[in-house]
Backbone bond lengths (Angstrom), bond angles and torsions (degrees), N, CA, C in turn:
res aa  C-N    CA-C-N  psi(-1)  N-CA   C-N-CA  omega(-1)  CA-C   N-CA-C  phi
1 X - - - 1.443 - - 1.527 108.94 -
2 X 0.965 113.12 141.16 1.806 135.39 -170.81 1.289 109.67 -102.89
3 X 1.600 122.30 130.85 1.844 122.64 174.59 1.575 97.82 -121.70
4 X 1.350 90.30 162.17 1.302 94.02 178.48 1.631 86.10 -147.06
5 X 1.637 115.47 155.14 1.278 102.86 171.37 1.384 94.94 -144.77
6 X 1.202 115.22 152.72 1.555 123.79 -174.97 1.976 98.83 -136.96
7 X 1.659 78.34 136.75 1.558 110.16 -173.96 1.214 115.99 -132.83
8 X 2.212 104.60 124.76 1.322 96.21 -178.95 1.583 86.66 -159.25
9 X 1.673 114.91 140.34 1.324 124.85 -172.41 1.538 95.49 36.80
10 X 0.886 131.96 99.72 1.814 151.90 163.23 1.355 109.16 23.93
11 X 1.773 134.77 14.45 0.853 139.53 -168.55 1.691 96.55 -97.97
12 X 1.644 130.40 122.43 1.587 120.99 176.28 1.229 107.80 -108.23
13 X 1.492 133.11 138.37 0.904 134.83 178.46 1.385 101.10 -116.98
14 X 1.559 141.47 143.80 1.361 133.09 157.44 1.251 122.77 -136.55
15 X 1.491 122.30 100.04 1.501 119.09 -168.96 1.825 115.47 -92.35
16 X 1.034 129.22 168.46 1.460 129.28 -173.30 1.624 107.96 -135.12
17 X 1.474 108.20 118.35 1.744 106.05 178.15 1.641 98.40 -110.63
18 X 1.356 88.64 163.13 1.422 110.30 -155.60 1.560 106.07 -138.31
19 X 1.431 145.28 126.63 1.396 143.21 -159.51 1.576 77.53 -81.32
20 X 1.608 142.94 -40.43 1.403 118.40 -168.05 1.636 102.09 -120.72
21 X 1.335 122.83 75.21 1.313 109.30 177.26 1.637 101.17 163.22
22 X 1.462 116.52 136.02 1.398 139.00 -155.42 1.844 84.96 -60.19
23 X 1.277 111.27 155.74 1.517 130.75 176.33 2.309 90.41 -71.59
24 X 1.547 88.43 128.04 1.271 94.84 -171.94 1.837 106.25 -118.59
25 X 1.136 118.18 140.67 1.423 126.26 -168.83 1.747 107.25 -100.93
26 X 1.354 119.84 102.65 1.353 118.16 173.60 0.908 135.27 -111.71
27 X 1.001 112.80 6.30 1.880 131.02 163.69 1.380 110.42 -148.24
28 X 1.399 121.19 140.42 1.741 149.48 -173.41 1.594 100.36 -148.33
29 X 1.294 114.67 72.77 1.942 103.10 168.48 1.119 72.87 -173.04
30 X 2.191 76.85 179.87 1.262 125.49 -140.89 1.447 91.42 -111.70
31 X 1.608 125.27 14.12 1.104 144.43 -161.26 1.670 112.05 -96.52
32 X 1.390 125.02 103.42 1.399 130.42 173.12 1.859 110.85 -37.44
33 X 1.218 118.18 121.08 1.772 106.78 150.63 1.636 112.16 70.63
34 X 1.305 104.77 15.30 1.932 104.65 -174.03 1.446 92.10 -86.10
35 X 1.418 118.04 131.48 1.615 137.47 -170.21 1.683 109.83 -127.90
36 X 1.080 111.35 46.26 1.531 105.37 175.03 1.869 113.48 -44.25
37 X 1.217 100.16 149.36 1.258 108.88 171.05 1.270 116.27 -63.91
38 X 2.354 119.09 111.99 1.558 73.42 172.71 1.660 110.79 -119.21
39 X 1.675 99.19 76.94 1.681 97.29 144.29 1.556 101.95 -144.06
40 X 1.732 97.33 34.80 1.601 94.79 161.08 1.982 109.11 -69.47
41 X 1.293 95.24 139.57 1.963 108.36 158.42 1.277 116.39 -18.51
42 X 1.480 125.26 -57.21 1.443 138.79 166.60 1.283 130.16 -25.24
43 X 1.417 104.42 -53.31 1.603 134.42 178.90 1.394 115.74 -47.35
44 X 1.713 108.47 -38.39 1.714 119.75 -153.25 1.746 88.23 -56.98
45 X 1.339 131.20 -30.05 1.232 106.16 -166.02 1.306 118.72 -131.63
46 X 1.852 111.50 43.96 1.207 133.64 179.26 1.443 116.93 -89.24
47 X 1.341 108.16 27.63 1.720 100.94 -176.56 1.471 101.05 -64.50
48 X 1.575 86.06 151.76 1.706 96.26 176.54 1.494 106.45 -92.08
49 X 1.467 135.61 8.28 1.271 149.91 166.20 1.437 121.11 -125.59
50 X 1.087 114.61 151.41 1.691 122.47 171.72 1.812 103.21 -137.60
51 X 1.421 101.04 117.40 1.458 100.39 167.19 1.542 117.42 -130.88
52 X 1.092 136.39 100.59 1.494 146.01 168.44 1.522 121.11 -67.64
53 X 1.148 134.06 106.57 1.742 144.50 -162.62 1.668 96.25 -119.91
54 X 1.267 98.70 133.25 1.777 100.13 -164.89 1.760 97.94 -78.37
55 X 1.235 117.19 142.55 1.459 140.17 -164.60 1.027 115.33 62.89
56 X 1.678 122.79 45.40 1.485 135.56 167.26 1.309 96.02 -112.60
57 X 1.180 105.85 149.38 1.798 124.82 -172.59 1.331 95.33 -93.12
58 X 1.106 140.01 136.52 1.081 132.43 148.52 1.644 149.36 -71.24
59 X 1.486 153.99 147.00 1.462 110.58 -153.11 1.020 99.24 -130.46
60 X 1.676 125.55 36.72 1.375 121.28 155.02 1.304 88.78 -149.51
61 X 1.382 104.43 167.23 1.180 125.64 -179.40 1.526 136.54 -134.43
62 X 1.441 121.57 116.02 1.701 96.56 -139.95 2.104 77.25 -144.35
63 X 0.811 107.16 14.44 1.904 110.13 -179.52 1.553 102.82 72.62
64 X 1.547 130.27 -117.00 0.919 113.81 -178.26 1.205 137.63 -112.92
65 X 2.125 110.21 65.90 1.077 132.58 -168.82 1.834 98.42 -104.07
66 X 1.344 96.32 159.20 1.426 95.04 -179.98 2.389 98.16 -108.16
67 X 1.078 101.62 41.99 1.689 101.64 179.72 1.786 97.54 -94.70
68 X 1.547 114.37 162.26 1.328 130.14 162.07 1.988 107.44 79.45
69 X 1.096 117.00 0.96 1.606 118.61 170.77 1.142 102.55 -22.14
70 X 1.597 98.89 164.82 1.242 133.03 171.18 1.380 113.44 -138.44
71 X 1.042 132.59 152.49 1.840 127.67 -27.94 1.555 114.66 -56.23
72 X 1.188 117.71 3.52 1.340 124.10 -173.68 1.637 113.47 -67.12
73 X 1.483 108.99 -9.46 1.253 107.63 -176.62 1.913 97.09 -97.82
74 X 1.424 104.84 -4.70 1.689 96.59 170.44 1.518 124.48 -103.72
75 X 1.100 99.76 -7.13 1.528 122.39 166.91 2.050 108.65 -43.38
76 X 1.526 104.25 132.85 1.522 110.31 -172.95 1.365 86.01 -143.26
77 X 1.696 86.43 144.75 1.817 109.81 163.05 1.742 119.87 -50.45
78 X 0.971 120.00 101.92 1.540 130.08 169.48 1.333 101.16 -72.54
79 X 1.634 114.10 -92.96 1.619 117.21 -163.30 1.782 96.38 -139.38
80 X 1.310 94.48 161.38 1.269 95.06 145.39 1.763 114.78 -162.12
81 X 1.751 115.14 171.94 1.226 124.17 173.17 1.222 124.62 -153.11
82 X 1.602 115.12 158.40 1.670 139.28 -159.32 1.546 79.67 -89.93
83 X 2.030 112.44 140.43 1.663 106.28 119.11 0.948 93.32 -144.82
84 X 1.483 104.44 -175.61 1.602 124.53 169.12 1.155 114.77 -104.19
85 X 1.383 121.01 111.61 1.506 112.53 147.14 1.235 145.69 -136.59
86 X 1.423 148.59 166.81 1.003 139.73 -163.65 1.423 139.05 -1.80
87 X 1.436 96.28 -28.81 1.567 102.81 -162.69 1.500 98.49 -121.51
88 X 1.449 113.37 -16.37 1.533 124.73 174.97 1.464 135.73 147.79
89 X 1.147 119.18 164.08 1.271 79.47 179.49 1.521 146.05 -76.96
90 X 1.185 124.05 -166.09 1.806 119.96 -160.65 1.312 102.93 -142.66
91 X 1.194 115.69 129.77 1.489 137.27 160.89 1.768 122.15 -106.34
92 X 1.225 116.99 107.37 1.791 118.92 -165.97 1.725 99.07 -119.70
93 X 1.638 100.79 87.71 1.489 88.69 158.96 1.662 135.39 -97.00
94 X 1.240 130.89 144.18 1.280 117.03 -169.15 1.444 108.16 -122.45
95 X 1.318 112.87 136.45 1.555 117.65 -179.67 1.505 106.96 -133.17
96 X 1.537 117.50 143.76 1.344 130.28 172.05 1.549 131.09 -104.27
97 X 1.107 128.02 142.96 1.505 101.62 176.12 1.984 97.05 158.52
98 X 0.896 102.75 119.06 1.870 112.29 167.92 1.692 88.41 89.14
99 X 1.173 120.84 38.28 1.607 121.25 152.92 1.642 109.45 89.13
100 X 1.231 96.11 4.09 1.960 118.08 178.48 1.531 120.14 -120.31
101 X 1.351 101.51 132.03 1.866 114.43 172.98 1.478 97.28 -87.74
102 X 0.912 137.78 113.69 1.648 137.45 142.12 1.877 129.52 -95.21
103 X 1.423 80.37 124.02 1.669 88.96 -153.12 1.964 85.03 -99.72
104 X 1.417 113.91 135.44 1.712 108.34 177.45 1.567 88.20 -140.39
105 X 1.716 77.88 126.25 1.877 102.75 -159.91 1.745 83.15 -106.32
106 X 1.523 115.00 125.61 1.662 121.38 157.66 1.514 108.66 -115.19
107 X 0.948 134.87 152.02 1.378 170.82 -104.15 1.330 140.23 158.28
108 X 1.512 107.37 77.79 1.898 112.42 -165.78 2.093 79.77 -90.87
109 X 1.679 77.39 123.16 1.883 70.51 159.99 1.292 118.08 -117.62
110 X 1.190 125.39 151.03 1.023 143.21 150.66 1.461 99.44 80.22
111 X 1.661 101.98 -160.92 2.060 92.14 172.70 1.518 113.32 -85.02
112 X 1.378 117.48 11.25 1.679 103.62 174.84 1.194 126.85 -80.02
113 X 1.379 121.74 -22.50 1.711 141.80 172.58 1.356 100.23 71.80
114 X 1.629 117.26 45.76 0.905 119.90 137.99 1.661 135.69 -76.81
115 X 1.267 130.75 150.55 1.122 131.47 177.18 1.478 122.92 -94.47
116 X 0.877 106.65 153.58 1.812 118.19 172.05 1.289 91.25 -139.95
117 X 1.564 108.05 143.26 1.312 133.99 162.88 1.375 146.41 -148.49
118 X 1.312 146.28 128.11 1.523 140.21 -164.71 1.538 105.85 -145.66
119 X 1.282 111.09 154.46 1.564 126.18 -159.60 1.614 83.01 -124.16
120 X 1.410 99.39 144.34 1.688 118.36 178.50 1.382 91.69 -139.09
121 X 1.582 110.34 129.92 1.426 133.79 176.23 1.227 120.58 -124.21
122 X 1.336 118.38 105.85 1.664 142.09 -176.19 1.804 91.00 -86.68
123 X 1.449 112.24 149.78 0.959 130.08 174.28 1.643 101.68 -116.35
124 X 1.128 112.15 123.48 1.870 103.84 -165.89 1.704 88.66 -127.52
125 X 0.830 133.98 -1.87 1.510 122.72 162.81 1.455 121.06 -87.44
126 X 1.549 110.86 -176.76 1.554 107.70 178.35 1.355 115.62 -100.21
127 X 1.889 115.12 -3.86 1.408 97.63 -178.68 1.374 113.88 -93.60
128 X 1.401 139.02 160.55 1.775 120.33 154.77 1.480 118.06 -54.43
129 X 1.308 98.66 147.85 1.426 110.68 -177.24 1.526 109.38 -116.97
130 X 0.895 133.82 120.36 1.712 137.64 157.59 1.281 113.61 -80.24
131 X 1.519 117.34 122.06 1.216 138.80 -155.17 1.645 104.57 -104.56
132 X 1.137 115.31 82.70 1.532 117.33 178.86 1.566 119.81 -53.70
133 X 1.603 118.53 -61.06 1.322 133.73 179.15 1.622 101.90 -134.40
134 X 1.499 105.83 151.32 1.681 114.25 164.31 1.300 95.88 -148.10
135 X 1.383 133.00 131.41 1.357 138.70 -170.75 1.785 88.45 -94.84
136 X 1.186 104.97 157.57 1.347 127.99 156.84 1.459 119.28 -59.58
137 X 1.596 105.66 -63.02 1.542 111.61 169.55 1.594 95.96 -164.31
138 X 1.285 117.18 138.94 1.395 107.90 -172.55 1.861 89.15 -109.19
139 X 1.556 87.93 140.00 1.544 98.25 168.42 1.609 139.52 -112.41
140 X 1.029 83.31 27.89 2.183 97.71 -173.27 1.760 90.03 -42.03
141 X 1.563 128.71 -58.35 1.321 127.20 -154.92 1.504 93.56 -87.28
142 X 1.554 133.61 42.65 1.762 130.12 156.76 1.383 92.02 -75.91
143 X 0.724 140.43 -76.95 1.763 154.95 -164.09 1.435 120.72 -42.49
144 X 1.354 116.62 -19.62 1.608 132.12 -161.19 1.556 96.09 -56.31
145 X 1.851 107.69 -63.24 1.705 104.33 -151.86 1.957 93.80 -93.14
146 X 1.196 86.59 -171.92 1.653 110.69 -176.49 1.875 90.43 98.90
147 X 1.653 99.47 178.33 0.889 126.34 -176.62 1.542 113.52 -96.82
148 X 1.007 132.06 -28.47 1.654 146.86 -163.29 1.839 104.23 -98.69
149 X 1.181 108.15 150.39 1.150 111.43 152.92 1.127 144.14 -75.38
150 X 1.383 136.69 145.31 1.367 152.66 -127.41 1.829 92.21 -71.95
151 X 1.220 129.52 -57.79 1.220 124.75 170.08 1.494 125.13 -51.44
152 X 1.227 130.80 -19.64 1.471 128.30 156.24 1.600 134.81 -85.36
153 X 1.499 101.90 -14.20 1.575 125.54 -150.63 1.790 99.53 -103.02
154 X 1.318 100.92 -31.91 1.259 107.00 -157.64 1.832 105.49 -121.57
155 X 1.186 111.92 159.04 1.311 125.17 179.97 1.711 104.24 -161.70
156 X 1.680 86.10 113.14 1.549 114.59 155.68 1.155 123.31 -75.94
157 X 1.658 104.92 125.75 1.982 109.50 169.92 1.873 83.64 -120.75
158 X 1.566 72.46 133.62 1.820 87.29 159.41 1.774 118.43 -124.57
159 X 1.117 104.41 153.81 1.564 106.60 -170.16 1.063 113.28 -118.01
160 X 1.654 109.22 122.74 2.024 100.66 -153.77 1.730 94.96 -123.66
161 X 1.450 119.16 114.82 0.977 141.82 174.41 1.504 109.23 -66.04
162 X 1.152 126.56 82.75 1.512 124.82 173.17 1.730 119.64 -89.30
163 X 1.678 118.32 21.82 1.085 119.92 178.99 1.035 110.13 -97.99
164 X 1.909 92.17 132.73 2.004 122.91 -151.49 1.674 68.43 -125.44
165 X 1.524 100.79 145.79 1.754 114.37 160.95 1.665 94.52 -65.01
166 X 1.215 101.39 144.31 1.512 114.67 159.04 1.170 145.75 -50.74
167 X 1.019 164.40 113.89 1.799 139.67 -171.17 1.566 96.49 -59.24
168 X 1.205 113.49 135.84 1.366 112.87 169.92 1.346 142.60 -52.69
169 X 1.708 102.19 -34.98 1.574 132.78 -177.58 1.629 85.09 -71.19
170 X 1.731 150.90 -71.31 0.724 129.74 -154.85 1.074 141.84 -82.16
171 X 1.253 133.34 -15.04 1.502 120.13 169.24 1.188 117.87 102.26
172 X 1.325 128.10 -5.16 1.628 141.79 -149.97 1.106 107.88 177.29
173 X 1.743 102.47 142.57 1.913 113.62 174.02 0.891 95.81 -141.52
174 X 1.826 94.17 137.92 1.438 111.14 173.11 1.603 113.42 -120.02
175 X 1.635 104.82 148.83 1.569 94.47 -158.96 1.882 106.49 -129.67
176 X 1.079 168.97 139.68 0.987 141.83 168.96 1.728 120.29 -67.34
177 X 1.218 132.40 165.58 1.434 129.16 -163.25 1.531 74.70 -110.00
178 X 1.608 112.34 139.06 1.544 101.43 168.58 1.278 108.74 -105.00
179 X 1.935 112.58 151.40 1.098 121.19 178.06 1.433 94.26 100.69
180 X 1.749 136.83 -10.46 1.553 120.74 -155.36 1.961 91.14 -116.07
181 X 1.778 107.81 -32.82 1.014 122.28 -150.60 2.064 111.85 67.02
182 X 1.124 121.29 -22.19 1.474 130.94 176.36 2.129 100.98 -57.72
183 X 1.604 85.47 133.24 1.833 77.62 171.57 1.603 97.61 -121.97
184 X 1.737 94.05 160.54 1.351 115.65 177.59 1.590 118.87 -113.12
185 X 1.231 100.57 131.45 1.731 89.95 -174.82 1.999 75.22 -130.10
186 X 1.895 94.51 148.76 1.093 123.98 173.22 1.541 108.47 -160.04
187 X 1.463 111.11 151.79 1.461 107.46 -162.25 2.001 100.50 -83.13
188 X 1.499 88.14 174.75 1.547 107.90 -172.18 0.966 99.08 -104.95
189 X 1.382 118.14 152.81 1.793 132.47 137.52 1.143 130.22 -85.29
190 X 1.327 128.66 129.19 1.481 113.62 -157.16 1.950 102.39 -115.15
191 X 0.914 129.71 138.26 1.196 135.21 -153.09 2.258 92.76 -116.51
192 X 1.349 92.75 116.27 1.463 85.59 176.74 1.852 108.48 -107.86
């Protein structure tokens, strides 16, 4: 198995290709030299993609997780390449496999080492495909390297969409903040 790791503003990324097995992501930090094993157990479900095609079985099963896709689990490392541009640099890996090119574009911008990311899906066969799910970038393998455990090492932000259409008559929505019990009312725009 083959790594490659890409570095930009102190952010490390290190993915691992495999002649039989989806391009897998084992490090996401801000962490110097972290080398997870990758044919540790952990790994099996570090794809750096998730793609779901309707009447694909899926090969894990987790209720209502989007891990173990199909064809995404036949997907293989083709190529990949570095540039720089404007906004930062770029990482474009592309993998083939179950009648699909998947191209996964990363993006550290600027000096914050934040990421941006988007998945591009070529259909390279002759039948249509119905596209159930395509992850952006799946991150099960952020957590792999460092020294600490996953509960000290790591910090989740979640982004909670509490936009309800408005009543029309009023002019204003009010929403509760969750976790505060405190509510927020701010006015609407109404779109005719």
């Amino acid at each position: 198995m083959k790594t490659h790791s890409f570095k930009a503003n102190g952010l490390h990324l290190l993915f691992a290709f495999a002649a039989d097995a989806p391009v897998k992501l084992l490090n996401f930090s801000f962490t110097k030299g972290a080398k997870p094993d990758p044919e540790s157990k952990l790994t099996k479900w570090s794809r750096l993609v998730e793609v779901q095609a309707n009447g694909r079985d899926w090969d894990d099963h987790h209720g209502n997780k989007y891990t173990g896709t199909n064809p995404a689990g036949e997907l293989r490392y083709k190529t990949h390449r570095e540039s720089k541009t404007p906004l930062g640099a770029n990482l474009e890996i592309v993998q083939e496999g179950g009648g699909l090119r998947v191209t996964s574009h990363l993006q550290v911008l600027g000096k914050f080492g934040a990421l941006r990311s988007w998945t591009e899906v070529v259909n390279t066969g002759k039948e249509p495909v119905l596209l159930e799910y395509v992850s952006t970038a799946a991150l099960p393998g952020a957590s792999l390297g460092g020294d600490s455990t996953w509960d000290r090492k790591m910090q989740l932000h979640l982004a909670d969409n509490t936009w309800r259409p408005a009543k029309p008559s009023s002019g204003r929505s009010s929403t509760t903040v969750p976790g505060t019990g405190k509510s927020v009312t701010s006015p609407t725009n109404s779109m005719s």
